[in-house]
C-alpha positions as a Markdown table, in Angstrom:
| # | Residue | x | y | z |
|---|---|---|---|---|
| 1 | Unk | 5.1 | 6.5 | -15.4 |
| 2 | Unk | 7.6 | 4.4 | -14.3 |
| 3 | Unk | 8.5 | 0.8 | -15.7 |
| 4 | Unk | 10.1 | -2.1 | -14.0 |
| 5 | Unk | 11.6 | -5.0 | -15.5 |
| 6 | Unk | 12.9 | -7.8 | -13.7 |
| 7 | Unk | 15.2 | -10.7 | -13.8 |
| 8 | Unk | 17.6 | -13.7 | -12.5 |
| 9 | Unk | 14.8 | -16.2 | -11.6 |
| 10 | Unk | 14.9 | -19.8 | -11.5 |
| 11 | Unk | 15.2 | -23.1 | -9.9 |
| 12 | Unk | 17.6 | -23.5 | -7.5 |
| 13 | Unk | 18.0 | -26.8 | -4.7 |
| 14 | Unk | 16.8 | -25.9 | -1.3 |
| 15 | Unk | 20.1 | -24.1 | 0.6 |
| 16 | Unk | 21.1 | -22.5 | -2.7 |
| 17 | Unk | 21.5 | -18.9 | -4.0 |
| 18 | Unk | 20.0 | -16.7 | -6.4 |
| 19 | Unk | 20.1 | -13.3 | -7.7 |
| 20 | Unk | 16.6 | -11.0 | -8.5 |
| 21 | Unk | 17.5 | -7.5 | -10.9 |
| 22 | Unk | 15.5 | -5.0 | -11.4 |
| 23 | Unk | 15.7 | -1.9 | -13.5 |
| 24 | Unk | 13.5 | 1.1 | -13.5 |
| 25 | Unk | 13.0 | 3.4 | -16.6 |
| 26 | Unk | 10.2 | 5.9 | -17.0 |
| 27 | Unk | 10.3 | 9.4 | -14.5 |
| 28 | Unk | 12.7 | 7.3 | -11.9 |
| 29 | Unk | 13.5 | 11.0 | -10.3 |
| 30 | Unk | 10.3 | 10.4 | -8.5 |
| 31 | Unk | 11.4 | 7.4 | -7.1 |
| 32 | Unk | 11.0 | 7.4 | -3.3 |
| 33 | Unk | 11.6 | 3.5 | -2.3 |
| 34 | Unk | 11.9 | 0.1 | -4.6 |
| 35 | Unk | 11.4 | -3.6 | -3.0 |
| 36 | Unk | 10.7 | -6.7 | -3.6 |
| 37 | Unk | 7.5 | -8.5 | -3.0 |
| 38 | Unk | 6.3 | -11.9 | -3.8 |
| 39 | Unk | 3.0 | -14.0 | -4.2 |
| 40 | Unk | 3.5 | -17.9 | -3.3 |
| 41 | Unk | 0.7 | -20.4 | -4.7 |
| 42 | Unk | -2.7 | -19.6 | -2.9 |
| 43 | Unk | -1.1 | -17.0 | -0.9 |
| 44 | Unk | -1.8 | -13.4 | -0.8 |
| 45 | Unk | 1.2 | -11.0 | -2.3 |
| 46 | Unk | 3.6 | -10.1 | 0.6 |
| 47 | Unk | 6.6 | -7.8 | 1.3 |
| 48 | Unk | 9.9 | -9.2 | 1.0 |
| 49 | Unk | 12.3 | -6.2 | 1.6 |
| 50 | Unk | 12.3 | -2.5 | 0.8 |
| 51 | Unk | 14.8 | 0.1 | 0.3 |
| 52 | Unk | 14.3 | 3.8 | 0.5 |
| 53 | Unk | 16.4 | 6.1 | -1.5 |
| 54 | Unk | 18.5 | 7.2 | 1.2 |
| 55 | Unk | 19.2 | 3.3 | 1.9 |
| 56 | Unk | 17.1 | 2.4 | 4.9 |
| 57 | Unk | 15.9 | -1.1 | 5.1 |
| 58 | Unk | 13.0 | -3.4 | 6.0 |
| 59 | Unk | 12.3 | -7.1 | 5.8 |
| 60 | Unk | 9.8 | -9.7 | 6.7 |
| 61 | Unk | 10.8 | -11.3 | 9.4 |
| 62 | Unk | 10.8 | -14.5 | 7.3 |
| 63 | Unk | 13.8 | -13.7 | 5.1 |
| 64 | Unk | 15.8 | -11.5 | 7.7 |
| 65 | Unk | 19.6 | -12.9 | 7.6 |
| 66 | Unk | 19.1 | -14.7 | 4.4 |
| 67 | Unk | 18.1 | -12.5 | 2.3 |
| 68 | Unk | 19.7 | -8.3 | 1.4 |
| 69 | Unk | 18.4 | -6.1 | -1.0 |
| 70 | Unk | 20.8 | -3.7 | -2.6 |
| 71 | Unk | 20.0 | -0.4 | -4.5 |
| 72 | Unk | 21.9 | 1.7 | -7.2 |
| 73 | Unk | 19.9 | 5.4 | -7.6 |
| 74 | Unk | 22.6 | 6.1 | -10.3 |
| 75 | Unk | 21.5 | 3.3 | -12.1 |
| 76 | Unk | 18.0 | 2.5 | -11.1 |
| 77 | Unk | 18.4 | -0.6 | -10.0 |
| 78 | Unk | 17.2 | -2.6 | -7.5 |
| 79 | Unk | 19.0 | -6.4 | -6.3 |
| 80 | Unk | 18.3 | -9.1 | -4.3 |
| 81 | Unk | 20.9 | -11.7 | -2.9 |
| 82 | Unk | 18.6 | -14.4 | -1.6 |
| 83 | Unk | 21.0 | -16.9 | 0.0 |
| 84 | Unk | 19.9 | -19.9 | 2.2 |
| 85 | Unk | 16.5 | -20.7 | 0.3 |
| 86 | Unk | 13.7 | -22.5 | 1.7 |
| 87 | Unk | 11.1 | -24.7 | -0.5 |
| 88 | Unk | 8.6 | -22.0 | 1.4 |
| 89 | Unk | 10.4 | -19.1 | -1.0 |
| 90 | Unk | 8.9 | -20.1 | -4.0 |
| 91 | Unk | 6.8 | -17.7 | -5.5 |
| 92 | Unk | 6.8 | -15.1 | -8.4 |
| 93 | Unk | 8.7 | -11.8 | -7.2 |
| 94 | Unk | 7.6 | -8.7 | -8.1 |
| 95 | Unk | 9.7 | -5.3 | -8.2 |
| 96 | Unk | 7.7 | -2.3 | -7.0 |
| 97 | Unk | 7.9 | 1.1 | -6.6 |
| 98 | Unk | 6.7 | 4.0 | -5.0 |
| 99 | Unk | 6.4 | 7.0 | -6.6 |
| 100 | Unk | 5.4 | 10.2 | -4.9 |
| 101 | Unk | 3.8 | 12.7 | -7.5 |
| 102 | Unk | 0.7 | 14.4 | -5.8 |
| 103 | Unk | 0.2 | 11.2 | -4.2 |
| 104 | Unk | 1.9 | 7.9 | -3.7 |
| 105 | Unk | 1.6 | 5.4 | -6.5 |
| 106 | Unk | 2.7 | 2.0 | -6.8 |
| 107 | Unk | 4.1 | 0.3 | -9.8 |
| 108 | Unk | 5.2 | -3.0 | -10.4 |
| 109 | Unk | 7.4 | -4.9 | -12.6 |
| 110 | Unk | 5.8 | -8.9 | -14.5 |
| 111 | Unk | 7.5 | -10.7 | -12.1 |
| 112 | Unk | 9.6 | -13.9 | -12.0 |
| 113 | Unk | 9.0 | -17.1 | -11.0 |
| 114 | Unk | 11.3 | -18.5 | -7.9 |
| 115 | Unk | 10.9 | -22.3 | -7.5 |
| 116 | Unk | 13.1 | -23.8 | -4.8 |
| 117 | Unk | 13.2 | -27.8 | -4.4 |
| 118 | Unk | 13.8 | -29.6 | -1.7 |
């Protein structure tokens, strides 16, 4: 089991910045990638980044060059900078992640709401 618990969600003026925090607890040794995903209203839940455990990347093409997520093993953690914001961002993000253990499970943190105005 693995828990997630996330933070640094808000309302923030379109072009503005904010910071999401996750930290995992639970058997994080099985940890193979953490990311972010997020669910706007009447949309379906999408990817937003991902980062492996030896630090490769991906992004929807939608946030690449605003947005980088950042990852601490040591400390189970999982950031992301979200810079440039778009009213289209707002949603509630969600921390996942995978854990391999026989198979491949997900887990996901409650999430946090991200309103941007314009």
């Amino acid at each position: 089991q693995v828990q997630l618990v996330e933070s640094g969600g808000g309302l923030v003026q379109a072009g503005g910045s904010l910071r999401l925090s996750c930290v995992a607890s639970g058997n994080t040794f099985s940890i193979v990638a953490m990311g972010w995903y997020r669910q706007g209203p009447g949309k379906r839940r999408e990817l937003v980044a991902s980062i492996t455990s030896g630090g490769s990347t991906n992004y929807a093409d939608s946030v690449k060059g605003r947005f980088t997520i950042s990852r601490d093993n040591a400390k189970n953690t999982v950031d992301l900078q979200m810079n440039s914001l778009k009213p289209d961002d707002t949603a509630v993000y969600y921390c996942n992640a995978q854990v391999v253990s026989r198979s491949l499970y997900h887990y996901w943190g409650q999430g946090t709401q991200v309103t941007v105005s314009s």
